[in-house]
Backbone as numpy.savetxt, mean C-alpha at the origin, in Angstrom:
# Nx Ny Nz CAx CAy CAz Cx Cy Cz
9.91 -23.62 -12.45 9.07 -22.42 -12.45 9.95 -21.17 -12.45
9.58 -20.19 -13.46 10.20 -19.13 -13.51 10.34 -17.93 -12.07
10.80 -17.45 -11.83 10.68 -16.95 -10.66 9.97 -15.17 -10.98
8.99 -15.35 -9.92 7.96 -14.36 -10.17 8.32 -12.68 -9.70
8.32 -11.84 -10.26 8.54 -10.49 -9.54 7.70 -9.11 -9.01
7.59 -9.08 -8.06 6.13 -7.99 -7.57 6.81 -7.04 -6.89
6.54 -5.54 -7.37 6.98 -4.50 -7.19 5.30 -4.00 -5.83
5.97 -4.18 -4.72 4.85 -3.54 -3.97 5.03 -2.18 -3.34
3.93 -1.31 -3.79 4.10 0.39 -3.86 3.47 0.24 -2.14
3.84 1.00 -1.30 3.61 1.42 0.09 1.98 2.53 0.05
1.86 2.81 1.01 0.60 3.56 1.50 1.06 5.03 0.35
0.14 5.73 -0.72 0.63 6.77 -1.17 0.15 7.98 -0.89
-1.25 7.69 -0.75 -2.40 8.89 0.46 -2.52 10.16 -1.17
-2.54 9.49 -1.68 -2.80 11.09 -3.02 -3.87 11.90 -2.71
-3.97 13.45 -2.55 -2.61 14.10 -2.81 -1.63 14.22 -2.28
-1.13 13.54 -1.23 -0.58 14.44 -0.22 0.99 13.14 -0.32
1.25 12.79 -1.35 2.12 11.84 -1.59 3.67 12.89 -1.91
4.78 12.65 -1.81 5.88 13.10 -2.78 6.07 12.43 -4.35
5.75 13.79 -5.32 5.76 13.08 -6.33 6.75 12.87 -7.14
7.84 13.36 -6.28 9.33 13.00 -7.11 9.85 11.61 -6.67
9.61 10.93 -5.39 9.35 9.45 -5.29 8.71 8.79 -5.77
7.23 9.16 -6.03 6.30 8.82 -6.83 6.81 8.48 -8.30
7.44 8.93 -8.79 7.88 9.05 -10.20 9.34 8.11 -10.47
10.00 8.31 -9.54 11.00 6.82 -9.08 10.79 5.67 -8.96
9.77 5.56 -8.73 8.60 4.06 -8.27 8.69 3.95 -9.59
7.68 4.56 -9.90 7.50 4.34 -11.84 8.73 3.84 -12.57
9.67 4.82 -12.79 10.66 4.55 -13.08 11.20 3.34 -13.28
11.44 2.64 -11.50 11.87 1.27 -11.31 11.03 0.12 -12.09
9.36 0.63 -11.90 8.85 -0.46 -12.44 9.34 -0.50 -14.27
9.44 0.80 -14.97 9.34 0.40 -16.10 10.81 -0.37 -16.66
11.81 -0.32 -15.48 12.90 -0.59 -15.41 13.00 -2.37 -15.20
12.31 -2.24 -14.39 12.34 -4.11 -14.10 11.41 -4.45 -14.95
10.19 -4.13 -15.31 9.33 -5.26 -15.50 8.74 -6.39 -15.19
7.97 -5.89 -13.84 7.64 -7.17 -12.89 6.44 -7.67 -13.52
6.45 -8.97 -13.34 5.15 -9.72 -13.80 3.86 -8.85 -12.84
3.95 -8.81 -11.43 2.99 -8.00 -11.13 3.16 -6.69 -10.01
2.78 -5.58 -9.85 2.57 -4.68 -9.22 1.19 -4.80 -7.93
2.12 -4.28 -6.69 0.73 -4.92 -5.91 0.54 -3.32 -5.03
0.09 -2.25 -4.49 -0.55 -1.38 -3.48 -0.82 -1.87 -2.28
0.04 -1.30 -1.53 -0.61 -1.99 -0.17 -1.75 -1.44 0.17
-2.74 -0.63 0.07 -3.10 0.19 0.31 -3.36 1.77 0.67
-4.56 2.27 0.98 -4.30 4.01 1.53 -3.79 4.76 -0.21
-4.30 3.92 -1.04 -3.43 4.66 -2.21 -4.06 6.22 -2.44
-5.30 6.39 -2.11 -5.60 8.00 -1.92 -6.29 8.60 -0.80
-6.13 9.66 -0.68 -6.64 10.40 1.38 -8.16 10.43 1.33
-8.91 10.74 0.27 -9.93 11.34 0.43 -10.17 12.17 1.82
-9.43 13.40 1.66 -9.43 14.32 3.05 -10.93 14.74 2.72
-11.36 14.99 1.99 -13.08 15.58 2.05 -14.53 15.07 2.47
-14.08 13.56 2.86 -14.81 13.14 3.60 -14.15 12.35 4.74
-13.33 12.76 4.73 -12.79 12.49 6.88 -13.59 12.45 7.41
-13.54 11.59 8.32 -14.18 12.01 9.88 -13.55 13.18 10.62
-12.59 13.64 10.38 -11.11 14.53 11.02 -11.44 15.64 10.28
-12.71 15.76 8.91 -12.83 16.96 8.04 -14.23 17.77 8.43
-15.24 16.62 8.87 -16.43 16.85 9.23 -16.61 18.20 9.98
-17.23 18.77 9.51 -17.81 20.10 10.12 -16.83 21.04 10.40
-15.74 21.43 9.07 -14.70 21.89 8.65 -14.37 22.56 7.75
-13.93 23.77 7.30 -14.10 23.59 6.22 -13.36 22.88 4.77
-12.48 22.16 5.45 -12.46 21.12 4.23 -12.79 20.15 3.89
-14.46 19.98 4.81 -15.71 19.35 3.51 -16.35 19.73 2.72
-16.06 20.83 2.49 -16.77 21.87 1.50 -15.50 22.37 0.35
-14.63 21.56 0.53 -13.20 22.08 -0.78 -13.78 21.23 -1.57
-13.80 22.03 -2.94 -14.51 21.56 -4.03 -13.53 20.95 -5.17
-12.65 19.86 -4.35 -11.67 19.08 -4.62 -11.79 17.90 -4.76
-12.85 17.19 -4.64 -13.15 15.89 -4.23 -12.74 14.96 -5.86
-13.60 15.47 -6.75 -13.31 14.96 -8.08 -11.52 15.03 -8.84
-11.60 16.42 -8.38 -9.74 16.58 -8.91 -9.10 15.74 -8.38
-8.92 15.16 -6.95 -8.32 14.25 -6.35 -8.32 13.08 -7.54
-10.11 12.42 -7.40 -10.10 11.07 -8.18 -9.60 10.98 -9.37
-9.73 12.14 -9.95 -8.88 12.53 -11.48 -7.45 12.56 -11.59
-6.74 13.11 -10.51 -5.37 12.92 -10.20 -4.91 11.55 -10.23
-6.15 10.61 -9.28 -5.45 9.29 -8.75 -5.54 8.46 -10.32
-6.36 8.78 -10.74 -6.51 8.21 -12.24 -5.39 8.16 -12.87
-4.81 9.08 -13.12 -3.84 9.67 -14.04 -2.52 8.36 -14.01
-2.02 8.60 -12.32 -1.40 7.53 -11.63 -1.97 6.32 -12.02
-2.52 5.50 -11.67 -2.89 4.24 -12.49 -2.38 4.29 -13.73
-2.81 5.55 -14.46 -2.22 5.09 -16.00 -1.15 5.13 -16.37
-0.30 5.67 -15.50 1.25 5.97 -15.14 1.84 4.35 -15.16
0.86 3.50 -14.14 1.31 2.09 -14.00 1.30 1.49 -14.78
-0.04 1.61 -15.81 -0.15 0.88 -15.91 0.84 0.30 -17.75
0.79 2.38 -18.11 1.74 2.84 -18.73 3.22 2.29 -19.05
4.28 1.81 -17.49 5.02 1.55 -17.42 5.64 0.42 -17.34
4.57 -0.60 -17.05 4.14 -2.27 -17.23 2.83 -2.48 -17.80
3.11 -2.60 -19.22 1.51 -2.82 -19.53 1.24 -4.17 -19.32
1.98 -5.24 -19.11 2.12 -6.66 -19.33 2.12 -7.47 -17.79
2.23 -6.23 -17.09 2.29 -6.73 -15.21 0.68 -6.26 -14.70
0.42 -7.63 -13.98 -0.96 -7.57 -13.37 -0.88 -6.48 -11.95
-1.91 -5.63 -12.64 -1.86 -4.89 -11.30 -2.92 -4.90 -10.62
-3.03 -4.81 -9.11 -3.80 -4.81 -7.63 -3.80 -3.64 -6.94
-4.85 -3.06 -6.30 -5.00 -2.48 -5.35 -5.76 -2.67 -4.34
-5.10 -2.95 -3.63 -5.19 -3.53 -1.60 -6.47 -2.05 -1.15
-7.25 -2.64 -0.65 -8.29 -1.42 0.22 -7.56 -1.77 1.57
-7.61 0.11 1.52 -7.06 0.21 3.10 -7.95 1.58 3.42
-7.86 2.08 4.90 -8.84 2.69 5.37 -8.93 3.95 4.90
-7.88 4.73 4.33 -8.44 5.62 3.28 -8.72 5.88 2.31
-8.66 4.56 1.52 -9.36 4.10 0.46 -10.98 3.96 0.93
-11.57 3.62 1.84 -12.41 3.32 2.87 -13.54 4.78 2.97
-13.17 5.85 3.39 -13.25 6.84 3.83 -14.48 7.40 2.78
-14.84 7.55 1.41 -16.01 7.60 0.58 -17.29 6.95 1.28
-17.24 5.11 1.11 -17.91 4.70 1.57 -18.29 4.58 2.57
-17.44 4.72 3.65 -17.89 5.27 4.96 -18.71 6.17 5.10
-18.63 7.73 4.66 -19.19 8.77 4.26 -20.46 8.56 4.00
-20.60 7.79 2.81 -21.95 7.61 2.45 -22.83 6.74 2.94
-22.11 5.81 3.93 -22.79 5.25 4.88 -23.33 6.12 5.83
-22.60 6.75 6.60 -23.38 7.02 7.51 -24.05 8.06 7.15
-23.87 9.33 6.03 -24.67 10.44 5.99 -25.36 10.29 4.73
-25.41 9.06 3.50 -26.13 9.23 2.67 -26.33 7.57 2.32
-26.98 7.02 2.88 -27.48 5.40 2.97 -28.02 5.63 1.71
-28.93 6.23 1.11 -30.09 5.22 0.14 -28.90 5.66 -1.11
-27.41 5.84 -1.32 -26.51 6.26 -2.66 -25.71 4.87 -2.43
-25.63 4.15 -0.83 -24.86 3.10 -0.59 -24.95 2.22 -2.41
-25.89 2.04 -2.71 -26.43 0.88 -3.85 -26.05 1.40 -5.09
-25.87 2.00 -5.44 -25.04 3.13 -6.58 -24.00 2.83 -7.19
-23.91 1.98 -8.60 -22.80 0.91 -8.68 -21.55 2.57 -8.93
-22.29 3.54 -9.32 -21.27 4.75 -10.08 -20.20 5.16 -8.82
-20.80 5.03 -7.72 -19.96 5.24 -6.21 -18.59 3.72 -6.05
-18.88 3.05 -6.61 -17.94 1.88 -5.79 -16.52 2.35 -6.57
-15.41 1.83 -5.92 -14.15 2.12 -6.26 -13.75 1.34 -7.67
-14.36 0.95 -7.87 -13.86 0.04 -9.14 -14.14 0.93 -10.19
-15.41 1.61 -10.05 -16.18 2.24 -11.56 -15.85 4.08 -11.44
-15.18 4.40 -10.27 -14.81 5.68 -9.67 -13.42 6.25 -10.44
-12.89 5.19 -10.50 -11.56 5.02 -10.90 -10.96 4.12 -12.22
-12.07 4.21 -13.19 -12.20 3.10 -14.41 -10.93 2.10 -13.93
-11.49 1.22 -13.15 -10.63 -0.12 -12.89 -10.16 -0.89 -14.09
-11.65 -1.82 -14.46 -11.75 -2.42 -15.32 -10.69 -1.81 -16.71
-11.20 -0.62 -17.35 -10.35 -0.03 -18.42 -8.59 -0.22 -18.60
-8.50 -0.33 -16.96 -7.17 0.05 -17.24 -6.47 -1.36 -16.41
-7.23 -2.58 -16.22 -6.98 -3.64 -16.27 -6.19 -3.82 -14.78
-7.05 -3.42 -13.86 -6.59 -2.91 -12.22 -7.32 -3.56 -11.53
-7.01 -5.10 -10.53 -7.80 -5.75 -9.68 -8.13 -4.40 -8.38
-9.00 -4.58 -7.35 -9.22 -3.78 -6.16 -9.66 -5.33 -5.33
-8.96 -5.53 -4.12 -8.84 -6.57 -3.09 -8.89 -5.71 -2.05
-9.80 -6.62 -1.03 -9.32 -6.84 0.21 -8.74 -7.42 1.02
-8.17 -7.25 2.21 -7.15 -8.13 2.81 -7.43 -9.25 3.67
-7.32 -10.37 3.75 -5.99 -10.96 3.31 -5.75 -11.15 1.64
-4.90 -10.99 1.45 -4.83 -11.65 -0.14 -3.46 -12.41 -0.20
-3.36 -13.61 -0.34 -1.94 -14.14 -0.91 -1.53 -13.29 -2.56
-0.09 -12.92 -1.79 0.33 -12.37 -2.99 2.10 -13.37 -4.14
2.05 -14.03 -2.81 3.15 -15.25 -3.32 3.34 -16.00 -2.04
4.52 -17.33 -2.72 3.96 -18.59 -1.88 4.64 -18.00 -0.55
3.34 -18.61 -0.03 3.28 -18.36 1.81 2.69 -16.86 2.04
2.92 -15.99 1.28 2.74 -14.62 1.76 1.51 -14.08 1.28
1.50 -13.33 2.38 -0.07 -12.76 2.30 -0.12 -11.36 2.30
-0.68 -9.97 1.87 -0.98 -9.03 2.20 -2.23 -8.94 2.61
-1.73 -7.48 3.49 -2.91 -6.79 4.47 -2.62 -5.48 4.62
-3.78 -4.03 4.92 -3.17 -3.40 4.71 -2.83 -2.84 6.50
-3.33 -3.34 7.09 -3.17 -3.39 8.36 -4.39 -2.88 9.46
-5.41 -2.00 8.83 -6.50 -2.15 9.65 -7.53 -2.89 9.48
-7.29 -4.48 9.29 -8.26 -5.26 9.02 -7.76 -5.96 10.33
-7.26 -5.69 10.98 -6.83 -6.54 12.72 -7.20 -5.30 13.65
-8.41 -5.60 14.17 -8.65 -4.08 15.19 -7.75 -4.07 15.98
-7.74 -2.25 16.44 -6.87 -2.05 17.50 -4.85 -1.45 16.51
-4.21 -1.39 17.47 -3.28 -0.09 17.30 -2.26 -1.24 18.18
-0.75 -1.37 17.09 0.34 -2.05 17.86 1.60 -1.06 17.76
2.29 -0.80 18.77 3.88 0.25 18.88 4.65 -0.48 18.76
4.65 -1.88 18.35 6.09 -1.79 17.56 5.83 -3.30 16.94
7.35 -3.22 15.66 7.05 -4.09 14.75 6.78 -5.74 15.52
6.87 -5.92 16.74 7.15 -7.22 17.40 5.55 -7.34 17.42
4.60 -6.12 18.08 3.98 -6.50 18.71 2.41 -6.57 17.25
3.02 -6.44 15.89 2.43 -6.09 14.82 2.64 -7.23 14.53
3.57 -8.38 14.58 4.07 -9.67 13.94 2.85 -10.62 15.02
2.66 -10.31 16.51 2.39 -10.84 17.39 0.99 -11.00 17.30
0.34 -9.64 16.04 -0.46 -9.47 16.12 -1.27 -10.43 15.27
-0.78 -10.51 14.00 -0.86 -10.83 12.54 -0.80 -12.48 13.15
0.20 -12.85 13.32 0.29 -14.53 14.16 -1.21 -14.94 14.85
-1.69 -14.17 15.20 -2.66 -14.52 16.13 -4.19 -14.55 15.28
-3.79 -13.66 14.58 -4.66 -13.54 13.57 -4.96 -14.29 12.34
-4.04 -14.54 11.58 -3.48 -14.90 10.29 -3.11 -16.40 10.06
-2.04 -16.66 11.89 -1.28 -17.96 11.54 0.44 -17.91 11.62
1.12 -18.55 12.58 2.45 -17.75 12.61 3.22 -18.56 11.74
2.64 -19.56 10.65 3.26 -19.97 9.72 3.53 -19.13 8.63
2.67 -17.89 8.29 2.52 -17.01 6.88 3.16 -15.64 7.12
3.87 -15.75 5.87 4.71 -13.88 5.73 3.82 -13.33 5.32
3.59 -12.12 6.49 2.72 -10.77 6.14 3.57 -9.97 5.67
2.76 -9.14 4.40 3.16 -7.80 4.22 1.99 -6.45 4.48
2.20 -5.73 5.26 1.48 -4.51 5.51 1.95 -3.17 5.16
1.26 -2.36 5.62 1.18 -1.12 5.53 0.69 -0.14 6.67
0.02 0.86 6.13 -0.64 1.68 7.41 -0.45 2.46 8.58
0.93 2.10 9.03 1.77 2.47 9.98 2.32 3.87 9.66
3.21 3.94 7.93 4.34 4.37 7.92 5.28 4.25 8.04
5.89 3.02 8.88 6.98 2.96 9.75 7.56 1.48 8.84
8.70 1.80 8.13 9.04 0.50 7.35 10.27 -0.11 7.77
9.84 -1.75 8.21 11.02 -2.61 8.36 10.63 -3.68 8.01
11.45 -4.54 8.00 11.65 -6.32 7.76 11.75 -7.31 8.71
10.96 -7.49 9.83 10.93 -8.50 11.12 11.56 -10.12 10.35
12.44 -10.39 10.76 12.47 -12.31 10.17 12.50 -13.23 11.87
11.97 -14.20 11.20 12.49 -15.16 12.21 12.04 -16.83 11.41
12.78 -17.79 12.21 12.90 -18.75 11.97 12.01 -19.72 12.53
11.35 -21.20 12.03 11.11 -22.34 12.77 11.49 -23.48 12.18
11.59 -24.40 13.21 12.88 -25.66 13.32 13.44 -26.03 14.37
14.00 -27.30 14.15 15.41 -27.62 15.00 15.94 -28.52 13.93
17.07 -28.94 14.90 18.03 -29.90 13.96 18.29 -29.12 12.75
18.42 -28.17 12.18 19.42 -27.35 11.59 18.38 -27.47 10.71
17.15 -27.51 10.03 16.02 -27.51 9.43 14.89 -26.62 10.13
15.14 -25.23 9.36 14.60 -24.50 9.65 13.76 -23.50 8.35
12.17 -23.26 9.02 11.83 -22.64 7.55 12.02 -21.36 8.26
12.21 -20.23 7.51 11.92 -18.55 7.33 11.02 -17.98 7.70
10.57 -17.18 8.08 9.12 -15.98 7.79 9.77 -14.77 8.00
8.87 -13.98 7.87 8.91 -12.60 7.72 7.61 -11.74 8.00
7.66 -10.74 8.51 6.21 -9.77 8.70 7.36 -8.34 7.86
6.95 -7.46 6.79 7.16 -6.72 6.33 6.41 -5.52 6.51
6.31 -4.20 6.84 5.69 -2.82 6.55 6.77 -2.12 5.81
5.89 -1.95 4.92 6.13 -1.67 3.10 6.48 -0.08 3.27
5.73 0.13 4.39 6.12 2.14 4.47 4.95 3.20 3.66
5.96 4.20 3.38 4.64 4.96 2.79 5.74 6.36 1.64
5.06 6.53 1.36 5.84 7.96 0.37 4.88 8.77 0.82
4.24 9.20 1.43 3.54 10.49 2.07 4.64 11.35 2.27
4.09 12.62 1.37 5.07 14.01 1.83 4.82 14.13 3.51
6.16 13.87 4.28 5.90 14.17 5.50 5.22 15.69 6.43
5.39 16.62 5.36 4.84 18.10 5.32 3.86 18.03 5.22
2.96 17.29 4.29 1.52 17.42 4.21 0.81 16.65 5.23
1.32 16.55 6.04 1.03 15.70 7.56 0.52 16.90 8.52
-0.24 17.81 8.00 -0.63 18.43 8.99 -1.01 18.27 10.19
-1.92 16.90 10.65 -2.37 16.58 11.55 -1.22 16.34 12.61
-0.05 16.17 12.21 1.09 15.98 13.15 1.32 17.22 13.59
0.79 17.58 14.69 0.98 19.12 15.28 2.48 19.77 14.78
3.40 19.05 15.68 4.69 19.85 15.54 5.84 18.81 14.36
5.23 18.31 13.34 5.84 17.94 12.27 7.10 16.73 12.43
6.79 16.47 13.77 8.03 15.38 13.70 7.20 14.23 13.95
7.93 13.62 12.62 7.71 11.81 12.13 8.25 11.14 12.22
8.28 9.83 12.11 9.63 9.21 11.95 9.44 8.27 10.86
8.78 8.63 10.04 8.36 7.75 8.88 9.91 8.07 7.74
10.28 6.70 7.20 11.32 7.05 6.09 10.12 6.30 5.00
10.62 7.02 3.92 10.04 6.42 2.09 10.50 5.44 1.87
9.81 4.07 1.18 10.29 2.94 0.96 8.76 2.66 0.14
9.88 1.43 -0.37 8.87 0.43 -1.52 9.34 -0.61 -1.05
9.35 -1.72 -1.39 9.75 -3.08 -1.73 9.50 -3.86 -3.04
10.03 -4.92 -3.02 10.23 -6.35 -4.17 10.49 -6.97 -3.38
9.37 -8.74 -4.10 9.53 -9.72 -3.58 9.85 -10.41 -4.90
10.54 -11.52 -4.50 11.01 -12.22 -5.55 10.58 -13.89 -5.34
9.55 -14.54 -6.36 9.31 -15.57 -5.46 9.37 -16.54 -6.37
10.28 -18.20 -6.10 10.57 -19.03 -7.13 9.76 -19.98 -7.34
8.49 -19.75 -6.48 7.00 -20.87 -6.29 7.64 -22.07 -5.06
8.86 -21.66 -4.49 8.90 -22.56 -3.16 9.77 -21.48 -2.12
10.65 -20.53 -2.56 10.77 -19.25 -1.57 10.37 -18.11 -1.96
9.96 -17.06 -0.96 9.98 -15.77 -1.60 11.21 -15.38 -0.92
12.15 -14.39 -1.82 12.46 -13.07 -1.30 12.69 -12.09 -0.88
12.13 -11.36 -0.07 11.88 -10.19 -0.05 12.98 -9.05 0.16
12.63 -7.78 -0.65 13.88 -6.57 -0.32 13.11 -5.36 -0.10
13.19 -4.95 0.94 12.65 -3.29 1.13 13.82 -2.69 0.64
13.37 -1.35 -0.12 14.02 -0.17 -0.81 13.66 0.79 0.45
14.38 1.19 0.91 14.48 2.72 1.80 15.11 3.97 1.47
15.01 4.95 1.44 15.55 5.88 0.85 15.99 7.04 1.45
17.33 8.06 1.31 17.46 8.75 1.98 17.64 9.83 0.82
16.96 11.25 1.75 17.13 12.42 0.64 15.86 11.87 -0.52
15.19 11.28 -0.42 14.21 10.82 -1.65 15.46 10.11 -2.74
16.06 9.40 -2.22 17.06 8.84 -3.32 17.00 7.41 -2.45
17.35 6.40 -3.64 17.81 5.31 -3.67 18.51 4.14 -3.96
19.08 3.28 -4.02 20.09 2.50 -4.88 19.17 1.13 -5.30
19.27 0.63 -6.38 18.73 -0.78 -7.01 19.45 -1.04 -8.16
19.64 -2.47 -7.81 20.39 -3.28 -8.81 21.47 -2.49 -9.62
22.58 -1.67 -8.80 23.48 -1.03 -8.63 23.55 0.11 -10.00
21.93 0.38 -9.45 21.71 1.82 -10.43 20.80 2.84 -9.24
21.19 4.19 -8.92 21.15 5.26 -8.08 20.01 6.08 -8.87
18.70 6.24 -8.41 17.22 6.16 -8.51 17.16 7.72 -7.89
């Protein structure tokens, strides 16, 4: 079996993404050519129907469409740059944030096929799955985008601890949602026969500036993507981290 390659893009929150990382991503993909492209989720904010916007005035910024038109554009960017790689997008909770909306303040539009994310964002056209989580994305591994496990974990141990309990502590998670990107491994076995796992957070390219809600602007979020590489009996995996919005791959400087 040929060995499979998936370029997975982190939380991007459009608009409020950096789009000179944004455009590096691209880059890489049209550079590798992965069989598939996966979103962890959060791929746009919809700040106009927050709960955090409500009775604000930026539920009344008459932005809501430009956003979805923006996020459009992006897709075609992807899909642009791998036309031949299957692409996914993971629902995560601000992907979420529409239908929420119209749940609670406009029920009888819930049924409205023109509202769902698929037909919002010509899915279909541009040949773009939309999942929820769990989804196996290669062997053993699963994505999630991380608020499909209620509740809030401070650190990557207690996020692995979490997912185990949840999931199965046989399966590599990859998440999102956090911001906060690393690579947890550990091992099971004895007698020198031991298999691998991994819990991954993929990170995010959110302009850390457009983080208003962070009162006094300090984050500790770094930009990252990842690749998994999987031969149908191991995966892989490599987080890309970046400093200065720069990065190194396959000993070419991004």
């Amino acid at each position: 079996m040929a060995t499979k390659t998936t370029v997975i893009l982190p939380d991007i929150q459009y608009p409020y993404h950096d789009a000179l990382v944004l455009s590096k991503i691209v880059k890489v993909i049209e550079d590798l050519q992965p069989d598939a492209i996966f979103q962890i989720g959060d791929a746009i904010d919809f700040p106009q129907v927050s709960r955090w916007t409500k009775g604000t005035a930026g539920e009344y910024a008459p932005t809501l469409q430009k956003h979805i038109d923006g996020f459009k554009g992006v897709l075609r960017e992807l899909r642009d740059a791998a036309p031949k790689a299957k692409i996914t997008w993971l629902e995560g909770n601000h992907d979420l944030r529409l239908r929420d909306f119209v749940q609670q303040y406009a029920a009888p539009l819930r049924t409205l096929d023109a509202l769902t994310t698929e037909n919002l964002f010509d899915l279909e056209a541009s040949k773009i799955g939309y999942v929820r989580g769990p989804v196996r994305i290669a062997t053993n591994t699963y994505a999630v985008h991380g608020h499909e496990a209620p509740g809030y974990a401070s650190t990557p141990q207690a996020w692995d601890t979490k997912f185990g309990k949840r999931y199965g502590t046989d399966k590599n998670i990859i998440f999102g949602h956090t911001h906060q990107p690393y690579l947890l491994t550990k091992a099971f076995g004895f007698d020198g026969k031991v298999t691998p796992r991994f819990t991954m957070n993929v990170g995010s390219i959110m302009d850390p500036v457009r983080a208003t809600y962070v009162k006094d602007g300090a984050v500790n979020w770094v930009m990252s993507f990842a690749i998994l590489r999987d031969d149908g009996k191991r995966v892989y995996p490599e987080l890309i981290t970046m400093v200065d919005r720069g990065f190194w791959l396959n000993g070419v400087k991004y």
